[in-house]
GUNU-973052 format. One record per residue (C-alpha): residue in one letter; x, y, z; residue number from 1. Coordinates in Angstrom, 1 decimal, m for minus. Each point is the difference from the previous one (the first is absolute). Example, Ala and Ser with C-alpha at 12.3 -4.5 7.8 and 13.67 -1.06 7.14 Angstrom:
2
rest,u,v,w,nr
a,12.3,m4.5,7.8,1
s,1.4,3.4,m0.7,2
***
This chain:
109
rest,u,v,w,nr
x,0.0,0.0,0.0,1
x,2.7,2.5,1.0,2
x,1.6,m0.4,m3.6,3
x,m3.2,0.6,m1.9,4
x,0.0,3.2,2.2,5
x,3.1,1.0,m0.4,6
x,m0.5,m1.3,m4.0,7
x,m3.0,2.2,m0.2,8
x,1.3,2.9,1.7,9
x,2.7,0.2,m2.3,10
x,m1.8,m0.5,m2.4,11
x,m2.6,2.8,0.3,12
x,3.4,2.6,1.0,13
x,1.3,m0.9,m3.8,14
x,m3.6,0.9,m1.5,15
x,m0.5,3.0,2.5,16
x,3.7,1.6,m0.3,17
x,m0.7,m0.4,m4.3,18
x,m1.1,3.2,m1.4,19
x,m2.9,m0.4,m2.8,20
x,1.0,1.3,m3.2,21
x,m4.0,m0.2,m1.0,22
x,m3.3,m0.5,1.1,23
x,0.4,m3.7,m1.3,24
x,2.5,m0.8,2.1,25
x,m1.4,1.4,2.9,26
x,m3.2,m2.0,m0.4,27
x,2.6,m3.0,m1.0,28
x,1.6,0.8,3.8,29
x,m3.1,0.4,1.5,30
x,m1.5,m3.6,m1.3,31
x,3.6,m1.8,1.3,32
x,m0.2,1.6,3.6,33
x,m3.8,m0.9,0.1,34
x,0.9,m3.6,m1.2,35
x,3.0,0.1,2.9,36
x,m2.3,1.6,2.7,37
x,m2.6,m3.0,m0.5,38
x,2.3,m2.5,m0.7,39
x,1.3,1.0,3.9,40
x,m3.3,0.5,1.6,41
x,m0.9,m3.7,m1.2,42
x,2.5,m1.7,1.3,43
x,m0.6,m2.0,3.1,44
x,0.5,1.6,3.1,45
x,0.7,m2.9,1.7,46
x,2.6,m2.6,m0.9,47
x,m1.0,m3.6,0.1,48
x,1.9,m2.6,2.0,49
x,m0.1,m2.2,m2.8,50
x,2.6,1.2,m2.4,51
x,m1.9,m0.8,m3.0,52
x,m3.1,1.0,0.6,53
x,1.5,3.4,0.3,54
x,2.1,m0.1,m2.6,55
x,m2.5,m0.5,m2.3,56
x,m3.0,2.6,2.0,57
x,3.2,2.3,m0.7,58
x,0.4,m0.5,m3.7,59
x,m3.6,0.5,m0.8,60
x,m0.1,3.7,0.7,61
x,3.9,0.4,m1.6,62
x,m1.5,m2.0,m3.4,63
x,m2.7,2.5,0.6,64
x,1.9,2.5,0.2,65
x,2.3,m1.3,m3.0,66
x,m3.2,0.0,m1.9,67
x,m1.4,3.5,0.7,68
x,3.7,1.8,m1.0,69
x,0.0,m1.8,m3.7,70
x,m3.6,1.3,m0.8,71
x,1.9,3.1,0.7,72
x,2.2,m0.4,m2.4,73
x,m2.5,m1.2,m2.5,74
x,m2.0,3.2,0.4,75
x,3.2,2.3,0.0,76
x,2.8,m1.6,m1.1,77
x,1.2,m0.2,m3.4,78
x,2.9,m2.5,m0.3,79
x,m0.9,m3.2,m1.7,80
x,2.1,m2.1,1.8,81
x,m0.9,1.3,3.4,82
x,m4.1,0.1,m1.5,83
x,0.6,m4.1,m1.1,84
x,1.5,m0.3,4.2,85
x,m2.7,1.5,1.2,86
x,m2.9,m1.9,m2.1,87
x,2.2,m3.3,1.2,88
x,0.2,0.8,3.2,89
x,m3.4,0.5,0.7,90
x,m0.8,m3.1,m1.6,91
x,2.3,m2.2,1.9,92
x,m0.6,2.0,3.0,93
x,m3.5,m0.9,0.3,94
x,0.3,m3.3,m0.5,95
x,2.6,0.1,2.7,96
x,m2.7,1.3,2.5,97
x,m2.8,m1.9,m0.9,98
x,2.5,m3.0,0.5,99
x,0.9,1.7,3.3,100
x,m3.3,0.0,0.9,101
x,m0.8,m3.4,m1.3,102
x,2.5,m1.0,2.9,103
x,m1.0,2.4,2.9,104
x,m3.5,m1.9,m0.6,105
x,1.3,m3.2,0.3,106
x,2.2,0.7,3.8,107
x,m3.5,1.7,0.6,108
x,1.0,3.6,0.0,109
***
């Protein structure tokens, strides 16, 4: 948990301390500190004593996360190759929670 803090909060200081050059990228910013702040709230406050089942109630909100930044870059970025990551990654990513999920079910989380 501490490094997804201290990832986050990092993370948000490098978008915050970036100076717009237009109104795109400010909305751009705006959409990745939005996807960070949720991706932070979401995460589970408490850590489970089984190692997996945390691992894995932690990676759902990080895939989420993962997810919400690449629609971000599909709606304001303009590199192909980083516009091809992003469709991929949302793709795998969901299946990655669902599967996630699938799992949390089945310990009966």
């Amino acid at each position: 948990m501490l490094r997804t803090t201290i990832f986050s909060a990092l993370a948000m200081t490098m978008i915050a301390l970036a100076t717009p050059a237009n109104a795109q990228q400010s909305a751009a910013s705006k959409g990745y500190m939005d996807a960070m702040s949720k991706m932070q709230a979401d995460m589970p406050k408490d850590h489970n004593s089984d190692l997996d089942v945390g691992f894995a109630q932690m990676m759902i909100p990080h895939h989420q996360g993962a997810i919400d930044m690449a629609k971000v870059e599909l709606q304001y970025g303009k590199d192909p190759m980083l516009r091809a990551m992003a469709e991929k990654m949302i793709k795998d990513q969901e299946k990655e929670i669902a599967d996630l999920e699938k799992w949390l079910k089945g310990k009966g989380k």
